[in-house]
N, C-alpha and C positions, 0 to 999 in steps of 0.2 A: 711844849713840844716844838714850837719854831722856835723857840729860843734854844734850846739842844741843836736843832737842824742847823740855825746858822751857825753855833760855835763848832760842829763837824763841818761842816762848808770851811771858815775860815781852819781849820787846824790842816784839812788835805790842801786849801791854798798855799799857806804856809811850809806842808811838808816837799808841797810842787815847787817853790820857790828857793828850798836848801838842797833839792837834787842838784846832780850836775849835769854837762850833756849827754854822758854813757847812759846816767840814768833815766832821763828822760826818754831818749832813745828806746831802752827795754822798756821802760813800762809801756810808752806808746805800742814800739811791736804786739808786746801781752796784750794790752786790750782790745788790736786789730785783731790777733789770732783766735780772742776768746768771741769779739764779735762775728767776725767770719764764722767759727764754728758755731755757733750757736745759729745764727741763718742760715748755714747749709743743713744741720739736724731741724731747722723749722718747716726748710723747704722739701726735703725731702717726706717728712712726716704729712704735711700736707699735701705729697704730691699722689694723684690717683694713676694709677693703669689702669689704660683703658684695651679693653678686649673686642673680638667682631659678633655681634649678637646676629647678624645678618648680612648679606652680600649677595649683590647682582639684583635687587631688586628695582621693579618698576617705580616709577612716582608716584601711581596713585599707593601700592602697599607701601612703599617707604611714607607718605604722608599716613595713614594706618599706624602705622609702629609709632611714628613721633608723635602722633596726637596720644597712642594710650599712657608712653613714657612721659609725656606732660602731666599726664591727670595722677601715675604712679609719684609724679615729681622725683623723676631720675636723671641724671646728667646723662648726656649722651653727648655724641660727634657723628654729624654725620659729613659724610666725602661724598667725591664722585662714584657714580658705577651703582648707587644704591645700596650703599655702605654705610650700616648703621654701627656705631661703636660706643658702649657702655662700661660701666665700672667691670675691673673683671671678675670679681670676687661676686657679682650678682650673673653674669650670663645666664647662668642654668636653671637659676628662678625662676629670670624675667623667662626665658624662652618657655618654661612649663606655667606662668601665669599667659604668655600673648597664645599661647596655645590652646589653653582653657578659656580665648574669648574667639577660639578662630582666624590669630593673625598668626603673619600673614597668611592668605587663602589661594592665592596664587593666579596667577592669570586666568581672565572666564568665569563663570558661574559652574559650579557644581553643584552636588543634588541637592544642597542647601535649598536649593531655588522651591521644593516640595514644602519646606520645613515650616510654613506659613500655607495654611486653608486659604483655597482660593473657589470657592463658590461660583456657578454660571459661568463657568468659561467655556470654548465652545474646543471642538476635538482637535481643529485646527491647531490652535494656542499652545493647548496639552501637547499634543506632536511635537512641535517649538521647541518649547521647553524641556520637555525630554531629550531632544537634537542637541539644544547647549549642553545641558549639563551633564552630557554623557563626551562632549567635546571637552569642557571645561575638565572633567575628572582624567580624560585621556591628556591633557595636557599638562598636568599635574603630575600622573605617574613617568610619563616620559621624561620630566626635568629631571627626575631621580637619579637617571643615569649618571655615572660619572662625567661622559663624555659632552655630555648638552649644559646648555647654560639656561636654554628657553627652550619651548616649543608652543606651536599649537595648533591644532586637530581641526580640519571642514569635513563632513559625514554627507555626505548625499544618500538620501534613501526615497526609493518609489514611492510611488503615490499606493495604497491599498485600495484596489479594482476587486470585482467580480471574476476578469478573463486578467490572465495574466500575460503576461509578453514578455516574450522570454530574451528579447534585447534589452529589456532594462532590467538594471541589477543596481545593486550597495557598492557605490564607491567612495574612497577618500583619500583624503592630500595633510601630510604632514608635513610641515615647517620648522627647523630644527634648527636653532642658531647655538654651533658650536664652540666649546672654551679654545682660545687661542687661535682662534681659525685654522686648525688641524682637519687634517681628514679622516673621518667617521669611518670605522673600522666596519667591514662589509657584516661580522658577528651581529653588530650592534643596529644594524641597518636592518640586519631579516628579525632580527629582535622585538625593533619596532612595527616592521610590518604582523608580525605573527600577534603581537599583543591588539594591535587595534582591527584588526579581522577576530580575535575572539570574540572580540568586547562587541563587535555588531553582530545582530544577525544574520545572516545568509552573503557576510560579505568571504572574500576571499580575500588571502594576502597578494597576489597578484594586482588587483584590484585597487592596490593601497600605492599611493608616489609618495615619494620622502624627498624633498629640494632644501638642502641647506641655504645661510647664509650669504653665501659667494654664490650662487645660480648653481650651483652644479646639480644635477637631477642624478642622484644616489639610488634609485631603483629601477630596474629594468623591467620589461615585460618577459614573464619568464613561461610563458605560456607553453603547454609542452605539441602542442597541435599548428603553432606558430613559430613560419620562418625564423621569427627575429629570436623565439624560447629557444627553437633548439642550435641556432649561430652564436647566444648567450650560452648556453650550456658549453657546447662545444669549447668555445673559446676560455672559459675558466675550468674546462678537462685539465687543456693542455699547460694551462698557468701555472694551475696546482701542480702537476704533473713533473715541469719544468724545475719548479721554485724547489719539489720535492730532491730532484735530482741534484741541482745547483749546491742546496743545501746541505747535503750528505756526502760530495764531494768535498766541496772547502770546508765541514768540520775536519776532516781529515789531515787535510793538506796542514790546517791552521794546528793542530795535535804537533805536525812532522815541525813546522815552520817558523809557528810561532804567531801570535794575531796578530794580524790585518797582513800578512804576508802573503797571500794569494787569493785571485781574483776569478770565482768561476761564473760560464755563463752558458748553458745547455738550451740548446733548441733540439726537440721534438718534435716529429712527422707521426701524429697520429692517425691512425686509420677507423673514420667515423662511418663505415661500411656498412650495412648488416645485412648476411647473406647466409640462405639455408642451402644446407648441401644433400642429397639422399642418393644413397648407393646398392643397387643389388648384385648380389651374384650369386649363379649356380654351380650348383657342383655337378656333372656328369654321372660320376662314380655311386651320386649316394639317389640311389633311385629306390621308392618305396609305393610298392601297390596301395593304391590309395580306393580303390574298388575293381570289381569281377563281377561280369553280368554273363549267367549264359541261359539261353532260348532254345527248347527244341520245338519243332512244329511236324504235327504228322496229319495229312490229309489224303480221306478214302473220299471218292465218286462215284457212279454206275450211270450211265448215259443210254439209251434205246434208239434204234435207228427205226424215221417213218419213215413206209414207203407209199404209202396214201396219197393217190392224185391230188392236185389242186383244184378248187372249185366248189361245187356244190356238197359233193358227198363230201367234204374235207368237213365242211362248216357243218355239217348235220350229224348230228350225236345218234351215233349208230352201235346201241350196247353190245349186240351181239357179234358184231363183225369188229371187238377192240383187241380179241385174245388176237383173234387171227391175222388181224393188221397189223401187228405190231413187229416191230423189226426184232435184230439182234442185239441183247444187251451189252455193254463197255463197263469194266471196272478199273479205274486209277485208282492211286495208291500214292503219296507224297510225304517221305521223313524229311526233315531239314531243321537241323541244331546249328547253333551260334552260340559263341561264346565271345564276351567284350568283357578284358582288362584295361584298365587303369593305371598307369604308374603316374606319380607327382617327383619332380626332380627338387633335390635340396638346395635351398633358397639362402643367402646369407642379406639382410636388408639394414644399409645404415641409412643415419637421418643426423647433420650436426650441423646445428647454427650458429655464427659467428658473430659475439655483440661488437657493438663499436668499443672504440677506446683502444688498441691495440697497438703497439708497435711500430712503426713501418722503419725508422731510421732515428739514430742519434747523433748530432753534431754537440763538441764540447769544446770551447776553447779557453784555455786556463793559463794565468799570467803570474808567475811569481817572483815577488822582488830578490833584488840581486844582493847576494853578500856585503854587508858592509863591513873592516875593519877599521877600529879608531878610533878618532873623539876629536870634533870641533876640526881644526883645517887641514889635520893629517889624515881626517877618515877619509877612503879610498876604498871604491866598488873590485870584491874578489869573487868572480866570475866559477860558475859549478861545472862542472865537470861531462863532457857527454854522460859518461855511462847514468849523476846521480839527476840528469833532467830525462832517461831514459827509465829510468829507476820510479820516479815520480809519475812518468806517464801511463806507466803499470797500473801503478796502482789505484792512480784517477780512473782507469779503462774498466779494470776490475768492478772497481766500486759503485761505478755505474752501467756495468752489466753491460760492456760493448761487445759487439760482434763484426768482427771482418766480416764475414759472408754476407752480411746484412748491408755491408756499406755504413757502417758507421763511423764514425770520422771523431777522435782528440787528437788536440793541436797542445800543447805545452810548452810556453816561451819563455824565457827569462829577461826581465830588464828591470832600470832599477824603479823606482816608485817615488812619486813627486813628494815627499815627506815636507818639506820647507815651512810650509802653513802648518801640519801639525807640531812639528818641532817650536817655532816660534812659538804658539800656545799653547805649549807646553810651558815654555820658559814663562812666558807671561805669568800662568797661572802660579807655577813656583814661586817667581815674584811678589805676585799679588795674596799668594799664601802667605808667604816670610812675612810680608810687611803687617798683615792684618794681624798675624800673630805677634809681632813685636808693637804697633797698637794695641792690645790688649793687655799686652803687659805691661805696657807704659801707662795705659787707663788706671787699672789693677794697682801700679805699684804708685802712682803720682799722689793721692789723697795723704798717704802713710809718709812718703819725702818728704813732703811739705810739713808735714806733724813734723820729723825729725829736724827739719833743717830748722822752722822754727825756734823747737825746743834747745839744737844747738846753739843759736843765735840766742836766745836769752841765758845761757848758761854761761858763754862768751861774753856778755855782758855783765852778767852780775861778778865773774871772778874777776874780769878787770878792773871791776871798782872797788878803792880802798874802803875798808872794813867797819872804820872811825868814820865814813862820810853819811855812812846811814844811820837817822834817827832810830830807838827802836826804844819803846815803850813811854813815850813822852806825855803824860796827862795835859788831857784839853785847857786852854785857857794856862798853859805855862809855857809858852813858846815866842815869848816876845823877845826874840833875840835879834840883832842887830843885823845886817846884813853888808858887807862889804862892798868896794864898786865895782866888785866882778858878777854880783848880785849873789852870790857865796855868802851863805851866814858862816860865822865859826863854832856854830856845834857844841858839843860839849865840851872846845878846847877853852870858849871862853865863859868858864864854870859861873865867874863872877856877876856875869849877867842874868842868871837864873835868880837872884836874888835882891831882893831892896829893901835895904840899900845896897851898892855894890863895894865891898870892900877890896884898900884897895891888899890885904894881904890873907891866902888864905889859911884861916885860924883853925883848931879842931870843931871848935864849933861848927861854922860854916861847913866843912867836913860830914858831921854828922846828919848835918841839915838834909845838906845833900844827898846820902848815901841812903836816907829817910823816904825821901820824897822818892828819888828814881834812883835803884839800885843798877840798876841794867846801865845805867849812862853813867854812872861812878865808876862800874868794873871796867867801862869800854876807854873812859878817860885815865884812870890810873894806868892800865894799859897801854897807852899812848904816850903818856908824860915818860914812862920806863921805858922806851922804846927809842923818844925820842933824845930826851937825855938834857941837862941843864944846858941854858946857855941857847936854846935854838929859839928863834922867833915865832912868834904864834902864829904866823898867816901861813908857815913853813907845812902847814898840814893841809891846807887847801890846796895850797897848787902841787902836791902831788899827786897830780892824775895821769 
């Protein structure tokens, strides 16, 4: 077996040593190309993508994930920011196996904290512990948002008394660090507050602050019994209000104009009044007996005149002298009727109350850029016309419900619009488009070139070399041929050396021997002797290169 090995060692020495330098040349190039290729088909086979199994987390769960993907024995990367990254063809695994062990769990303890018997602890602790992990779980759902990157929840809750006191209540503060340091969409703000007033008892969203990242305090006291709720309320009437108007005007404008070509901006005088009004009135005409009382009264008397001294006989009951004492009798007599009507006059009664929010005035001032004709240093501002910034002012007034009588006021100006900065980045971007896309075609098409120019380049090579200069089928151990002092052997021109002894004239014999032994290197030399033709010197085929 080494002895095979080294007569193939010395026969490619040997075959290295009758190239010449085209062909040297090629083969070297071929073996670069097949070696480079063959390292780039290794490298890339072995190369992994890695995908994000997780992001944004803390240090203590980012230590969590890389201790379980140690014990899994998974390759990872981890980065700044709490960025864990793994093979990508495992992501969806590993995350439903760290899942099924609890990772990660996310900032705080959640109700995990039950999931172990804890014996003798006293109500205080229990409290505690229920405190967290109703913190921890609120902190948790809240990350969910798209908008948050972190949160996390303090609950304040009374103490449980006998007599209650009705100044203390369920309060809490949320801590919200937002992606990108954006500001937190006011949706997303009452979102929060509504969710961690459910999740407690007897709190209220009022009751709840939300303070992001940068200090801003995101919720307001919106209390309806309170100056500051109802100056809050008020103040985002008129926003919305405003925003509403603004809005439905420059869609319009931008329809007629074209986007970003007009600029609106509406203030609003609302009237936060509230006032009941009640009205009556009668009518004269519509008069309606509403009751009729009548009384008659008749009264009879009979009166007797004394005439009976005063004094003794007066007071002394004296039967027989009563007929005769007695005066003359009086008889009265008394009719008298009354009659009492009633009339009710017809009544008309209004009662109408007036809520806030209402109207009082509209200011709008509206700015639309100016005509341009052109391109590049002959574009030139062409100025509209009275009647079509008259035309436009119509229909801004319309559209937002103006009224003269009322004092409402649109303003509509024309001038042109500082375009410069978007224009440049515009171009930029164009640039930066073009280029990235002729980088990926240069990516794309580079690998495949380089196949070709190689393959050019060795085909350019082998036709420039003569045809006679290449061994081709020569058995091991018969290549001892000479080699001239250009380090040039002569090939199969010099036949005679193939043999020993070497004759010096060649016979049919020699002939046969030949044609025996290696047919391929007879056709290629008969061929060459006919080509070249009697009479020409043997070295005469080397140095045609």
């Amino acid at each position: 077996m080494n002895q095979n090995l080294s007569k193939l060692g010395k026969q490619l020495q040997d075959i290295w040593g009758q190239l010449g330098t085209s062909q040297r040349l090629s083969v070297a190039a071929a073996t670069f190309v097949l070696i480079a290729g063959l390292a780039a088909i290794s490298f890339w086979s072995s190369h992994t993508d890695y995908g994000l199994l997780y992001g944004g987390l803390s240090d203590g769960e980012a230590s969590k994930v890389t201790s379980a993907l140690d014990d899994a024995k998974v390759p990872y990367k981890v980065s700044s920011g709490g960025t864990v990254m793994v093979p990508t063809e495992k992501i969806y695994a590993l995350r439903m196996q760290l899942a099924g062990k609890g990772i990660p769990q996310g900032d705080g303890v959640g109700f995990e904290i039950f999931d172990k018997p804890n014996f003798g602890i006293s109500d205080f602790v229990q409290r505690a512990n229920y405190t967290r992990a109703l913190q921890g779980e609120l902190s948790r759902t809240i990350s969910q948002l798209d908008e948050i990157q972190s949160a996390r929840v303090m609950i304040v809750l009374p103490e449980n008394r006998l007599l209650l006191d009705k100044d203390k209540f369920a309060t809490a503060s949320v801590f919200v660090r937002v992606r990108g340091n954006s500001q937190l969409p006011a949706q997303s703000i009452n979102s929060i507050r509504f969710l961690v007033a459910n999740a407690v008892e007897g709190l209220k969203p009022n009751h709840v602050s939300v303070v992001d990242n940068l200090g801003n305090v995101l919720s307001e006291n919106s209390d309806d019994d309170s100056m500051g709720g109802l100056s809050t309320s008020q103040l985002a009437m008129r926003r919305n209000l405003e925003l509403y108007l603004s809005k439905k005007a420059q869609d319009m404008l931008e329809k007629v104009l074209g986007l970003g070509q007009a600029i609106v901006r509406v203030s609003a005088e609302v009237n936060y009044d509230t006032s009941t009004r009640t009205e009556q009135k009668y009518d004269p005409d519509g008069q309606v007996v509403s009751m009729q009382t009548k009384t008659d009264d008749n009264l009879t008397s009979a009166t007797t005149a004394n005439n009976t001294a005063t004094g003794i006989s007066a007071n002394t009951a004296d039967t027989n002298n009563v007929a005769s004492g007695a005066g003359p009798l009086n008889n009265t007599k008394n009719n008298k009727s009354v009659s009492t009507i009633q009339y009710d006059v017809s009544t008309t009664s209004t009662t109408s109350t007036q809520a806030p929010g209402g109207l009082k005035r509209i200011t709008a001032a509206i700015t639309v850029a100016t005509q341009m004709d052109g391109t590049g240093a002959d574009r030139k501002a062409v100025p509209r016309s009275t009647e079509d910034i008259e035309k436009l002012r119509r229909l801004v007034s319309n559209a937002l419900g103006a009224d003269p009588a009322r004092g409402d006021i649109v303003a509509l100006e024309e001038m042109p619009f500082n375009d410069q900065f978007a224009t440049d980045m515009t171009q930029q971007l164009d640039q930066q488009s073009k280029r990235d896309y002729w980088m990926n075609l240069a990516r794309g098409l580079l690998y495949p070139a380089l196949g070709l120019v190689a393959l050019f380049v060795l085909l350019q090579a082998f036709k420039s070399t003569p045809v006679q200069d290449i061994p081709i089928g020569v058995p091991v151990g018969r290549l001892g041929m000479k080699s001239n002092g250009n380090g040039h052997s002569h090939g199969h021109n010099r036949l005679s050396e193939l043999l020993e002894p070497q004759p010096s004239v060649v016979t049919v014999d020699v002939l046969n021997k030949l044609i025996k032994d290696n047919p391929n290197n007879m056709t290629q030399a008969i061929r060459d002797w006919m080509n070249r033709g009697p009479g020409t010197p043997e070295t005469e085929t080397h140095d045609r290169r």
